[in-house]
C-alpha positions, 0 to 999 in steps of 0.5 A: 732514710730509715725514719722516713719509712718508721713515719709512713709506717706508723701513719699509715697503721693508724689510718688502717685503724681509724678507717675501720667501722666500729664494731658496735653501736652500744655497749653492755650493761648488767641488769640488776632485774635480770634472772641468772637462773632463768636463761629462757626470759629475754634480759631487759635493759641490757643494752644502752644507747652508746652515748648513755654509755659513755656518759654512764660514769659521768650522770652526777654533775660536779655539783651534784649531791652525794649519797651518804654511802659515798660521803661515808666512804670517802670520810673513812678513806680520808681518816684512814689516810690522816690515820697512816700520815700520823703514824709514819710521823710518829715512827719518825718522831721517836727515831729522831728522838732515839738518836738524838738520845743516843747522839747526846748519850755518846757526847756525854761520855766523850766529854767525860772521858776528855775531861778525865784525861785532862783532870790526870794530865793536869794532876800536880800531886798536891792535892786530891783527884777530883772524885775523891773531893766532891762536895756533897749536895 
């Protein structure tokens, strides 16, 4: 029952919204002629046609030919990213490297020491520990 009128509620708020008239008819846009110090001269082109307003991001088509500045900016923004995606694979590359060196490391002095402990359980006394009969290279 209690969803019934959370339902009625919310259709009837957005129906109260919907049914206002808009506030205004055009939008706002600074003027790059305009004087800040001179408040006396009435501002030309201030105000636009509230369809230019909505379209005013959307002027270029997606075919459209790009200034410089934006080709520029978005070169830099793709090689700063390029830039930040090597370096994160480089720091991960020498952590691998790192503990693969130290995994090898450890693995290394586990085998010595097993087969120094085999060499001693082995040992029959008869002839010499190995490190004393190393060949020389």
């Amino acid at each position: 029952m209690s969803w019934t009128y959370v339902t009625l509620l919310a259709l009837l708020t957005l129906f109260v919204a919907l049914s206002l008239p808009p506030e205004a008819d055009s939008a706002a846009v600074l003027s790059s002629t305009g004087n800040a110090k001179d408040p006396q001269v009435p501002p030309r082109g201030i105000f636009m046609k509230e369809a230019d307003a909505s379209h005013f991001f959307r002027r270029r088509t997606r075919r459209g030919v790009k200034s410089q500045d934006e080709i520029s900016a978005e070169q830099r923004l793709v090689l700063a990213a390029d830039e930040r995606k090597r370096e994160f694979h480089e720091e991960k590359r020498n952590e691998f490297e790192s503990y693969a060196e130290e995994e090898h490391d450890e693995q290394n002095e586990r085998t010595r020491e097993s087969t120094e402990q085999w060499r001693e359980f082995h040992y029959d006394g008869m002839h010499p520990p190995h490190e004393y009969n190393r060949h020389t290279i």
